[in-house]
DODO-865660 format. One record per residue (C-alpha): y negated, x negated, z. Coordinates in steps of 0.25 Angstrom, whole numbers, padded with zeros to 4 digits, always signed. Last residue first. Example, Ala and Ser with C-alpha at 12.3 -4.5 7.8 and 13.67 -1.06 7.14 Angstrom:
+0004-0055+0029+0018-0049+0031
This chain:
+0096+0026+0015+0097+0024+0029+0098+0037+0035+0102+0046+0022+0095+0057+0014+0102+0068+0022+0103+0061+0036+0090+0056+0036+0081+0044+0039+0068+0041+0033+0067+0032+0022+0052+0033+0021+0048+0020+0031+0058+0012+0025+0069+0004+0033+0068-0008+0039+0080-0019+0039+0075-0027+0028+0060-0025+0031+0063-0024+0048+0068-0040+0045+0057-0044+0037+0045-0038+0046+0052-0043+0058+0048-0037+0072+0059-0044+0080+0063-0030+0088+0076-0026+0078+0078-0043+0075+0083-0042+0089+0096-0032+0086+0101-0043+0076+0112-0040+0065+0107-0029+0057+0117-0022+0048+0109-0009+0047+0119+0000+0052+0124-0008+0065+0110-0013+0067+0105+0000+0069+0116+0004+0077+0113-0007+0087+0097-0005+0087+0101+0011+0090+0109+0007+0102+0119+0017+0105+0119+0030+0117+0129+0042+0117+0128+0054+0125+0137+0067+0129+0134+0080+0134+0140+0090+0145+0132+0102+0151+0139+0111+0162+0145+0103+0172+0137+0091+0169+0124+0099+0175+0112+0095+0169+0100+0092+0174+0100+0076+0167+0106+0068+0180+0116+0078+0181+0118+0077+0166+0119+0061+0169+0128+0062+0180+0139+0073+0171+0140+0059+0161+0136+0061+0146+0149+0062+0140+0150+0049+0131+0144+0038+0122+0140+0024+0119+0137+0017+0104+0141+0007+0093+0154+0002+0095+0160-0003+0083+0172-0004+0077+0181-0010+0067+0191-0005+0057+0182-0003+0045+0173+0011+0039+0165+0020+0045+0154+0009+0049+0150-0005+0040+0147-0016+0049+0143-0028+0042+0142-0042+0040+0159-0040+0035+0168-0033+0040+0163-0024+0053+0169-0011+0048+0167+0001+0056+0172+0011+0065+0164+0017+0076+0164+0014+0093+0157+0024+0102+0160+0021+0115+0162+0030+0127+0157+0036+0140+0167+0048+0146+0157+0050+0155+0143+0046+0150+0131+0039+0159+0138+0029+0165+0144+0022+0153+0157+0019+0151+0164+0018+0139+0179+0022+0132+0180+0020+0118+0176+0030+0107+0181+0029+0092+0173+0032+0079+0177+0032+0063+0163+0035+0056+0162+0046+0045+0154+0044+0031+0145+0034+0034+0129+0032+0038+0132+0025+0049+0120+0033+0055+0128+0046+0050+0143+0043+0053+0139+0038+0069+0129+0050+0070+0141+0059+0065+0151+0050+0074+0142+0051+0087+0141+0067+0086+0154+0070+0084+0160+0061+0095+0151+0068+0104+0153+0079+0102+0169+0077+0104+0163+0072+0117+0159+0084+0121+0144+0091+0123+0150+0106+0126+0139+0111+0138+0128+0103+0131+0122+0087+0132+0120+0079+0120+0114+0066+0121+0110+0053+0112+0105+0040+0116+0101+0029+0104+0097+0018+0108+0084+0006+0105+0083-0008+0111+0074-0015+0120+0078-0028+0126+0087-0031+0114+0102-0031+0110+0110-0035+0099+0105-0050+0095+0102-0051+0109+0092-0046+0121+0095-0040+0133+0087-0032+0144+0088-0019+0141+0079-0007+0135+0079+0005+0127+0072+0011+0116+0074+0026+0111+0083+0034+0103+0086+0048+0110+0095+0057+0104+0099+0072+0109+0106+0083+0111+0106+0090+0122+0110+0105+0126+0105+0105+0135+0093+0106+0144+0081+0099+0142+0072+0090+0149+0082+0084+0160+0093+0081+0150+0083+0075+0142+0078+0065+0152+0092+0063+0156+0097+0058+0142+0083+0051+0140+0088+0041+0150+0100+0038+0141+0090+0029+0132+0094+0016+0136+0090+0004+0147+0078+0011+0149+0066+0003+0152+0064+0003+0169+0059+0010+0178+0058+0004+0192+0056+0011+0206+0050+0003+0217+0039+0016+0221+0028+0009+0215+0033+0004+0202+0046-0007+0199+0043-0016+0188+0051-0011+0175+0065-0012+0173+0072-0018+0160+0087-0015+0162+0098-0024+0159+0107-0010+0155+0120-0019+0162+0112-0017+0176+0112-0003+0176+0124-0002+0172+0130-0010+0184+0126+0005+0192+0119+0002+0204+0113+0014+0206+0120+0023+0197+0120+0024+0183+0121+0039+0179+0112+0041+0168+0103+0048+0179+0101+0034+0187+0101+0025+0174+0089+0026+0164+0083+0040+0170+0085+0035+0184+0080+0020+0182+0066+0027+0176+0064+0024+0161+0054+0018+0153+0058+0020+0139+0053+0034+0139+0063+0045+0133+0065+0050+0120+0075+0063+0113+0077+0065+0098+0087+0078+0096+0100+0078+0091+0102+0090+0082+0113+0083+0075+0106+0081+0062+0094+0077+0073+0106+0066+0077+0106+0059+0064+0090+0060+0060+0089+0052+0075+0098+0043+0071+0092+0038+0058+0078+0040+0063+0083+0030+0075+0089+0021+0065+0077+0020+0057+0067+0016+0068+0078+0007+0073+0078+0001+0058+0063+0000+0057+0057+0007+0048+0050-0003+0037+0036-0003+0031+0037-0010+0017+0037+0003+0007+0031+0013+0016+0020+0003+0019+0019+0003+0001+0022-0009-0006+0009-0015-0014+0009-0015-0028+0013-0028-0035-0003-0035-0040-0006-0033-0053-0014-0023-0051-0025-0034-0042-0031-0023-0034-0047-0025-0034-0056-0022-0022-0063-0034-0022-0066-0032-0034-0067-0019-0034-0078-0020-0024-0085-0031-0033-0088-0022-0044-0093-0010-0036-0102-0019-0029-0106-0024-0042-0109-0008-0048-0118-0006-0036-0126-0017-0037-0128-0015-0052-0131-0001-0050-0141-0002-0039-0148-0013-0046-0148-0002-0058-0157+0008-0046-0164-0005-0041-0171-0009-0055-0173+0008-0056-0181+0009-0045-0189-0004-0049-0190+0002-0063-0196+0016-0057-0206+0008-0047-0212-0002-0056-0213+0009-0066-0220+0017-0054-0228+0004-0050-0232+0004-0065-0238+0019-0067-0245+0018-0054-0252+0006-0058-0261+0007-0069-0263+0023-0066-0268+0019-0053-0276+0008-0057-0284+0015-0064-0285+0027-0053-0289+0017-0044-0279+0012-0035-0277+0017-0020-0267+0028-0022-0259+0020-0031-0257+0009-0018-0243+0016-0013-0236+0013-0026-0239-0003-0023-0232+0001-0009-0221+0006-0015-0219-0004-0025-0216-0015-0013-0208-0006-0005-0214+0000+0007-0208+0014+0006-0197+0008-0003-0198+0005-0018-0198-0011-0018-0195-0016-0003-0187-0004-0001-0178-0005-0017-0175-0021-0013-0169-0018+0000-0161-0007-0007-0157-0017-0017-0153-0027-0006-0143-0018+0000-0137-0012-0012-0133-0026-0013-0136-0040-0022-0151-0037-0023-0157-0049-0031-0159-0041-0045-0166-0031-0035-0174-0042-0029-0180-0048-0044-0184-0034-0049-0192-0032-0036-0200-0045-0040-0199-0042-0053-0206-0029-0050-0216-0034-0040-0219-0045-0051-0222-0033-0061-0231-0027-0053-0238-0036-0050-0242-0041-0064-0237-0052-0071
């Protein structure tokens, strides 16, 4: 065997070894590279007889061209098994049941759901949506809602304060979402109407209360704000989140230090049976506060209660969620369990309106 021809097994023998494109290139340098084995036989033509020349130029450039074309289908072959074991492992078994889609098994949370529902109620209302910060000075939380200095009220709001800062005052976390009342009577003058949904915070914990809980706040302040307004505008929302035709309601007498008169809201229901089923029944059921904002807190807020009148109302939105959804635990709103917001979650696309439904 001549030495061409063991050069050319020889180079035969690595590309049939070569497992990679990486390993074939390595085998195409040390063969046709600038100091590959072929090239440097090429290089010796010029120092050959002309006899010997035209012996062996023609054979190292057959030795060439089916070495170039050795690695060129060693290419192909390479090529086509990476192709073939990328689909394998890539391979979708079509018998397989087709994946749900996140829109499909994500759930809404029913606070999330319930604070949509109200706010699309009172937007038909031209309510707007107002916020405040959950850290609140004591004057904002109680001072300019008319709780004096020493007022039991104070202490029945089981209020979380903070460490006291340089100058001995404290903040604290808002005890309820009335402080937006005078934030917003201070940025804007009236008329008012407005909803503020928000966290709040007290220290209690049972199977209908928690540390930190959400409410509803709503204000409307104007020159001919009345009770009559009022009335209307709390048995539309009642009749709307209930989702029923017309609600039976009845006011009691109530005291709380920022309305005068204050009342309680109580609607008609029918408590027979596991649940609670609203505009029908015999019974009742309280389900929120109310009444004429006090003339201290428009004092507190710019306004002068000679001139400008309103009237408030405050409920807990975890309570009337529960009310309408028929769950029976406020703590298993905060428990983080995947199968208990998947029976009671809501779908991420079923967003609530008043003219294809809220809950539907």
């Amino acid at each position: 065997m001549s030495e061409l021809q063991e050069l050319e097994t020889e180079i035969l023998a690595s590309l049939d070894a070569a497992d990679d494109e990486a390993a074939l290139e390595a085998v195409r340098v040390a063969a046709l590279g600038k100091k590959g084995s072929i090239s440097q036989r090429m290089r010796t033509l010029g120092s050959m007889s002309a006899e010997e020349r035209q012996h062996m130029g023609p054979a190292l450039n057959g030795l060439k061209t089916a070495i170039t074309e050795a690695i060129a289908e060693r290419r192909q072959v390479l090529r086509r098994q990476a192709i073939a074991e990328q689909l394998a492992a890539q391979s979708v078994d079509v018998t397989l049941p087709v994946r749900p889609s996140p829109s499909l098994t994500g759930r809404i949370h029913p606070i999330t759901q319930v604070i949509d529902e109200i706010t699309a109620i009172f937007s038909d209302m031209g309510f707007a949506v107002a916020e405040g910060p959950d850290i609140e000075t004591d004057y904002y939380n109680f001072t300019a809602l008319n709780f004096p200095e020493g007022h039991p009220a104070r202490e029945m709001h089981d209020t979380f304060f903070l460490e006291p800062d340089e100058a001995g005052g404290r903040k604290l976390l808002r005890t309820h979402t009335s402080p937006v009342q005078i934030r917003t009577m201070e940025a804007q003058r009236p008329p008012i109407r407005i909803v503020i949904p928000g966290k709040t915070y007290r220290c209690d914990s049972d199977a209908t209360h928690t540390p930190m809980f959400h409410q509803l706040e709503g204000l409307v302040v104007d020159t001919t704000s009345t009770v009559a307004h009022m009335r209307w505008v709390l048995e539309e929302f009642c009749r709307a989140f209930f989702e029923v035709d017309a609600v039976k309601m009845r006011f009691r007498p109530s005291h709380f230090p920022f309305t005068e008169p204050s009342l309680e809201l109580d609607i008609q229901c029918d408590r027979r049976g596991s649940e609670v089923r609203f505009g029908e029944g015999e019974d009742w059921m309280e389900i929120l506060g109310c009444g004429m904002v006090h003339p201290n807190v428009l004092r507190a807020g710019g306004l002068d209660p000679d001139e400008y009148q309103g009237f408030a109302w405050g409920m807990g939105i975890d309570r009337i969620a529960m009310l309408k959804y028929g769950m029976p635990d406020l703590r298993a709103f905060f428990d983080a369990d995947a199968r208990w917001l998947d029976h009671y979650g809501f779908r991420p696309l079923d967003i609530p309106t008043l003219f294809a439904g809220l809950s539907s």
